[in-house]
C-alpha positions as MATLAB code, in Angstrom:
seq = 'XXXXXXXXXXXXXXXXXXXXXXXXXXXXXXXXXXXXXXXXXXXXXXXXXXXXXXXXXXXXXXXXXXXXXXXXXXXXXXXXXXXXXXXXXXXXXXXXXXXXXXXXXXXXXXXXXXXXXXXXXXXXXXXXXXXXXXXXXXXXXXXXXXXXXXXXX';
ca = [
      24.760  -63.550  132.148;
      25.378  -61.845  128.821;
      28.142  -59.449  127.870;
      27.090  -56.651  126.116;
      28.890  -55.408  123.193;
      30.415  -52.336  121.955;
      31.990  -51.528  118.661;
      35.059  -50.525  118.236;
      37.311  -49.698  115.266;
      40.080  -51.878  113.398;
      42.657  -49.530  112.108;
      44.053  -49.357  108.446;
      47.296  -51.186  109.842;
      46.372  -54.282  111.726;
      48.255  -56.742  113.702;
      48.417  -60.008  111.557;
      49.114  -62.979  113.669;
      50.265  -65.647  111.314;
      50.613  -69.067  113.235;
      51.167  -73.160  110.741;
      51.213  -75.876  112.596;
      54.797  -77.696  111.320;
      53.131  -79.567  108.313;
      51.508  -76.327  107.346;
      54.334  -74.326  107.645;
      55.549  -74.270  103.641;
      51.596  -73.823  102.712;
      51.926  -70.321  104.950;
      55.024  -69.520  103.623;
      54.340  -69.891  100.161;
      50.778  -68.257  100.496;
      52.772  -65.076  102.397;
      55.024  -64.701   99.235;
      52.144  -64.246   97.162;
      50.863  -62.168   99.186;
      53.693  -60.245  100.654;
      53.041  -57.005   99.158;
      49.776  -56.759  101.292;
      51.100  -58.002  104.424;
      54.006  -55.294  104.402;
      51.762  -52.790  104.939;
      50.500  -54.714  108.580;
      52.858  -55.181  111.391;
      53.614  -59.123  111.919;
      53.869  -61.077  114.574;
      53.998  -64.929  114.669;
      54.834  -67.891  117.106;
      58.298  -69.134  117.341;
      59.430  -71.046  114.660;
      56.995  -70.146  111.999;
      58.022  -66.325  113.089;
      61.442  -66.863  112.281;
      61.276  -68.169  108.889;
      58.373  -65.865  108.090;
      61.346  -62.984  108.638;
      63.937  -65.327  107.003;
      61.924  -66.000  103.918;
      60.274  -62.711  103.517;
      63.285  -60.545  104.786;
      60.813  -58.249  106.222;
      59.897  -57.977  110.136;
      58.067  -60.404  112.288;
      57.484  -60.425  115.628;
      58.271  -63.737  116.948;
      56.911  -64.919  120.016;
      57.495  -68.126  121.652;
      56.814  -71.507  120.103;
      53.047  -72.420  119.953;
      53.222  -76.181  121.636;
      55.322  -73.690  124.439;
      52.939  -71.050  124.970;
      52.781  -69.127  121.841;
      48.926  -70.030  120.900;
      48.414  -69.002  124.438;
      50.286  -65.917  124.379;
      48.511  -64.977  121.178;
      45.433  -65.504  123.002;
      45.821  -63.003  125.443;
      47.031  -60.301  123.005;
      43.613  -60.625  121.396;
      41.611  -60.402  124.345;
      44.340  -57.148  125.183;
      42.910  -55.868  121.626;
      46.841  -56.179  120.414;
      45.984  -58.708  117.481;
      43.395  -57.476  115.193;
      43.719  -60.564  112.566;
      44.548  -64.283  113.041;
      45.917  -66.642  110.141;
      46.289  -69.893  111.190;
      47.423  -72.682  108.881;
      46.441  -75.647  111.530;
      46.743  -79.440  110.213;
      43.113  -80.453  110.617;
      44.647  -84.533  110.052;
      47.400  -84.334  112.600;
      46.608  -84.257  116.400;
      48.566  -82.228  118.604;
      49.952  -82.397  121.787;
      48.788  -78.943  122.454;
      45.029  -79.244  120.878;
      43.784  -77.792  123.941;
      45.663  -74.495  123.773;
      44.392  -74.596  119.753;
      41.493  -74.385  120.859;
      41.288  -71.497  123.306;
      42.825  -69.654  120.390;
      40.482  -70.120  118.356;
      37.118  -69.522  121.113;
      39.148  -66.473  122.524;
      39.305  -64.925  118.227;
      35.761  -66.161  118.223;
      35.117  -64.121  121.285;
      36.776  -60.529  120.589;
      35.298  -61.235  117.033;
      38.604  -60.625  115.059;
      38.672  -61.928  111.618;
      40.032  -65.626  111.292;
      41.574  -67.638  108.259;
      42.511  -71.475  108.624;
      43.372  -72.262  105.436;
      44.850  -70.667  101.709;
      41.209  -69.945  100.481;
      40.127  -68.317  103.150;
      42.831  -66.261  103.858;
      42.902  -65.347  100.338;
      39.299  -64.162  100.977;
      40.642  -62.237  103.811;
      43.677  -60.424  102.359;
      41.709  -59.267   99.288;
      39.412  -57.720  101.277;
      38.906  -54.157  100.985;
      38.858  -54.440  104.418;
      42.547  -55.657  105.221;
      43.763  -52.421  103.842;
      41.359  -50.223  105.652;
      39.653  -49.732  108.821;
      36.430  -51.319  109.770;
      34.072  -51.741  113.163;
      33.320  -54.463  114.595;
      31.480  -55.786  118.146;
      33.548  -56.405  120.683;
      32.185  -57.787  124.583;
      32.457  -54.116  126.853;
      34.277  -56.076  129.880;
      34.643  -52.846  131.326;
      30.392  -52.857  131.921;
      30.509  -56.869  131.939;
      32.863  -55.978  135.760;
      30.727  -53.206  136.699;
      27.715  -55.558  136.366;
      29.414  -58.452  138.074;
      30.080  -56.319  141.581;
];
């Protein structure tokens, strides 16, 4: 069965998720201070520990959730498919497995899925956050699961 889309619009001030993997961590960091003066304008949120010195570093407000190899990827995953992230930044260590692979990857498929913009690494989310389109709103498709239930009873 396919799910039909609908479009639906991003607003000027997203929710940025901003998740690093441990050995990613100062990459995020450092690419946030560059780019802090964009992201200030977007409310934050983050997984646990990454959250925290996001806030710490930046002194500005981040919405930490819980750790991601505790739940945090998969908490982020269901604020995306509640429409409550509207962005996803995730520095992941594409050398290092991790315990929690399998909850990467939902993450990932479930951004795929509700179509929200996704960077992985510094030069894409450069590309991202320079984007006319950070700072304002845009449409995009989304899957109608309202019509995807009706169709399923």
């Amino acid at each position: 069965m396919t799910v039909q889309q609908k479009t639906t619009t991003t607003p000027e001030r997203k929710n940025v998720a901003l998740v690093a993997h441990d050995n990613m961590k100062p990459n995020l960091i450092e690419w946030a201070e560059k780019h802090k003066d964009r992201l200030v304008k977007h409310n934050l949120l983050a997984t646990g520990t990454t959250g925290n010195l996001l806030q710490k570093q930046l002194n500005v407000p981040v919405q930490s959730l819980i750790s991601g190899p505790l739940g945090g990827d998969q908490q982020l995953g269901g604020m995306i498919a509640e429409g409550k992230i509207d962005v996803l930044i995730f520095f992941w260590d594409p050398f290092e497995p991790m315990p929690h692979d399998p909850d990467i990857k939902a993450l990932l498929r479930v951004a795929a899925v509700w179509n929200i913009p996704i960077a992985c690494s510094v030069s894409s989310a450069n590309f991202l956050v320079t984007s006319p389109l950070f700072e304002n709103t845009f449409e995009r498709q989304i899957p109608d699961y309202e019509k995807y239930l009706q169709e399923r009873l």
